[in-house]
C-alpha positions as CSV (number, residue, x, y, z in Angstrom):
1,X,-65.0,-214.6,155.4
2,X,-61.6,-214.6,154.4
3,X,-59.4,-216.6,152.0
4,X,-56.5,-218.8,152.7
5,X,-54.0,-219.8,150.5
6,X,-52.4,-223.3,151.7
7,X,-50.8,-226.2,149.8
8,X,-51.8,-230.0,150.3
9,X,-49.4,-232.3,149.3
10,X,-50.2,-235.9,148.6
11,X,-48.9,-239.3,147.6
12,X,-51.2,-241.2,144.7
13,X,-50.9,-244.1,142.5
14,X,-48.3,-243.8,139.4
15,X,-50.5,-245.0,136.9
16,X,-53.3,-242.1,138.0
17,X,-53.5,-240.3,134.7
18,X,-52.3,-236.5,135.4
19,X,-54.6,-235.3,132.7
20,X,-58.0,-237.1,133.9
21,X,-57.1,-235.8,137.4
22,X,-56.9,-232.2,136.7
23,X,-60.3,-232.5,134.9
24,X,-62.0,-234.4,138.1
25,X,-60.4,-232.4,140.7
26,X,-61.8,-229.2,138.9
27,X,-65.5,-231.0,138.5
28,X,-64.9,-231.8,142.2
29,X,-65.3,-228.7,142.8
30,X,-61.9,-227.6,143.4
31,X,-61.7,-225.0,140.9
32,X,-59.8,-222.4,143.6
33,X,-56.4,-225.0,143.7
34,X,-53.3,-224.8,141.2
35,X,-52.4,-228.4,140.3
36,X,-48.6,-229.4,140.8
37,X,-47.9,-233.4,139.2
38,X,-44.1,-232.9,138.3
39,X,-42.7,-236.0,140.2
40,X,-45.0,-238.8,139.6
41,X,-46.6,-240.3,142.2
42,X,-46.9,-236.8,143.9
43,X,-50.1,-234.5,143.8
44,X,-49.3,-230.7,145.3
45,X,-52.2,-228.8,145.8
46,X,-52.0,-225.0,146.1
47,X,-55.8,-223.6,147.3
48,X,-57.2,-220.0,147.9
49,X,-60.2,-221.0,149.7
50,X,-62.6,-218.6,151.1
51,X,-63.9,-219.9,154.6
52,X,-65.0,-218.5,158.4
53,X,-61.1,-219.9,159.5
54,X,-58.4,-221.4,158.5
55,X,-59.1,-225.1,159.8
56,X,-62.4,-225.1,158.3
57,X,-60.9,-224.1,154.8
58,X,-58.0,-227.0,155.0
59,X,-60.5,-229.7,156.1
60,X,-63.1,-228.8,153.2
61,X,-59.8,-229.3,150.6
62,X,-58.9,-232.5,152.2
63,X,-62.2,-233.3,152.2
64,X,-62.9,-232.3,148.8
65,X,-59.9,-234.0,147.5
66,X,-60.6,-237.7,149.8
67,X,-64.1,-237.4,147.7
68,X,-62.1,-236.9,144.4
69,X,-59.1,-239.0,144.8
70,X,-59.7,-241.8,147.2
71,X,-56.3,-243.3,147.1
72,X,-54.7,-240.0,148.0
73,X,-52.8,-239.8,150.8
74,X,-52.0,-237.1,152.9
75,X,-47.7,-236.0,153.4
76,X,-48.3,-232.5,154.3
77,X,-50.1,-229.3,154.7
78,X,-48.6,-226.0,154.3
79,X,-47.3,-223.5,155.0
80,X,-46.2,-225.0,158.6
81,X,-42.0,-225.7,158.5
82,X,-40.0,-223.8,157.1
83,X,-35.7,-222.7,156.8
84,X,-34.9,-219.5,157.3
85,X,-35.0,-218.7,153.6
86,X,-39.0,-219.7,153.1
87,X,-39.6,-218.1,156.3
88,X,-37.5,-214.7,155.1
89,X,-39.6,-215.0,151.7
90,X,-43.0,-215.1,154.2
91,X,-41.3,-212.0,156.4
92,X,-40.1,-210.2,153.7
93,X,-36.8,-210.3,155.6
94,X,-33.5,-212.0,154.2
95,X,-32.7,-215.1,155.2
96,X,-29.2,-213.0,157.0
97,X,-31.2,-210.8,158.9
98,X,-33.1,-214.0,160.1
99,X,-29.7,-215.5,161.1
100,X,-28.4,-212.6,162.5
101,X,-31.2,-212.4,164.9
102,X,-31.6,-215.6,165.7
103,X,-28.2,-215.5,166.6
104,X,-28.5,-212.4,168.7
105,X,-31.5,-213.3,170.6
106,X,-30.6,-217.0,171.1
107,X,-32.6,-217.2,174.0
108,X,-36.1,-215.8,172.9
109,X,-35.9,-216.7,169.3
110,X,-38.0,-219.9,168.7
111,X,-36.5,-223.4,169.3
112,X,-36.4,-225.3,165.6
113,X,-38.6,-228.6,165.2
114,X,-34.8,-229.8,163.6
115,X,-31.1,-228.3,164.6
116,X,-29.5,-229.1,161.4
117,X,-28.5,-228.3,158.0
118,X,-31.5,-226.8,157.2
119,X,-33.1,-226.4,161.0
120,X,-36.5,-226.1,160.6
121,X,-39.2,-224.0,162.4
122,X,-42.5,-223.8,162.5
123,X,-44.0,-220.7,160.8
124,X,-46.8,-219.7,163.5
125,X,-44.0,-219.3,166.5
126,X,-41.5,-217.5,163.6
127,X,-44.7,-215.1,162.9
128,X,-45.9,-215.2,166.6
129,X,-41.7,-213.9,167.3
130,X,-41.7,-211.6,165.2
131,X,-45.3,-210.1,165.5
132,X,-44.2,-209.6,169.5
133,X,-40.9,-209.2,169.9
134,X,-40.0,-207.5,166.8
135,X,-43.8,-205.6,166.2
136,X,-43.7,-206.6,162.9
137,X,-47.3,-206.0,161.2
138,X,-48.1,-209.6,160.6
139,X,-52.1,-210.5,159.9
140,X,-54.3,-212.4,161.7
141,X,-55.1,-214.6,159.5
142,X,-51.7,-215.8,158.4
143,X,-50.6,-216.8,162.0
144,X,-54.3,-218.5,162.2
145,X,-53.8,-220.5,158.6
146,X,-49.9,-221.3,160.0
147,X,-51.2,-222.5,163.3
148,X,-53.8,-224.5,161.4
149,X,-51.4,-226.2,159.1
150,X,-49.1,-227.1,162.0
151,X,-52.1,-228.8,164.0
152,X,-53.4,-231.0,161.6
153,X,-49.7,-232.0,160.5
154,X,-49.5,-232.9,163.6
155,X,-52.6,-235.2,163.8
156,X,-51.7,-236.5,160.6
157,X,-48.3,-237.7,161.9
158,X,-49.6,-238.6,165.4
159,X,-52.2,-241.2,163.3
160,X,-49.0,-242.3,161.5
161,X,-47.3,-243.1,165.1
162,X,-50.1,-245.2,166.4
């Protein structure tokens, strides 16, 4: 087994009681998540959860947490995009040296989801880069948890399309 830290980020209704929640999502049995309510209306979920892989440990949160808080709703699953300056901080690279080579290898660096001000990239092809072309020691497991995240953002926003 082996644990994977991820955040789930959520809509819910204002007038859910932050103090109530943090009580029944820890009886839920979510006792391995770190409870972020600053904004309200918002619910950020930050889990070490020990599973077999990655996409089993991000469905039994979201499971967890659609048992717990019915009215959630689903905006995101990290860590999946990233600037240059969250993907420097998962590197331990600066976000220059991340410019600088994306300058310099223009044509193998990964293409950005978004060309802008930030761009945005998805973290598995940044690690999967670097891991390859750069031989960086990168685990496993944190290309697995990136890919995972990226996949199920992606079926979340593809059930958003249709």
């Amino acid at each position: 087994m082996n644990e994977y830290d991820f955040t789930l980020k959520f809509v819910i209704p204002k007038d859910l009681k932050t103090d109530d929640l943090s009580s029944q999502i820890f009886a839920g049995g979510c006792d391995d998540a770190i409870i972020g309510v600053g904004v309200a209306g918002r619910l950020a979920l930050n889990f070490v959860r020990e599973s077999n892989n990655a996409t089993e440990a991000i469905r039994s949160a979201l499971s967890d947490i659609q048992k717990i808080i019915p009215q959630a709703k689903l905006v995101e699953i990290g860590p999946d995009l990233v600037g240059l300056s969250d993907a420097g901080e998962q590197l331990n690279m600066s976000r220059q040296y991340l410019r600088k080579v994306r300058d310099q290898e223009l044509e193998k660096f990964p293409l950005p989801v978004h060309e802008g001000n930030p761009s945005l990239w998805h973290l598995c092809h940044l690690l999967e880069y670097f891991r390859q072309e750069k031989l960086r020691d990168i685990p496993e497991c944190e290309i697995e948890l990136a890919k995972a995240a990226m996949t199920l953002n992606y079926e979340q926003q593809k059930r958003r399309v249709y």
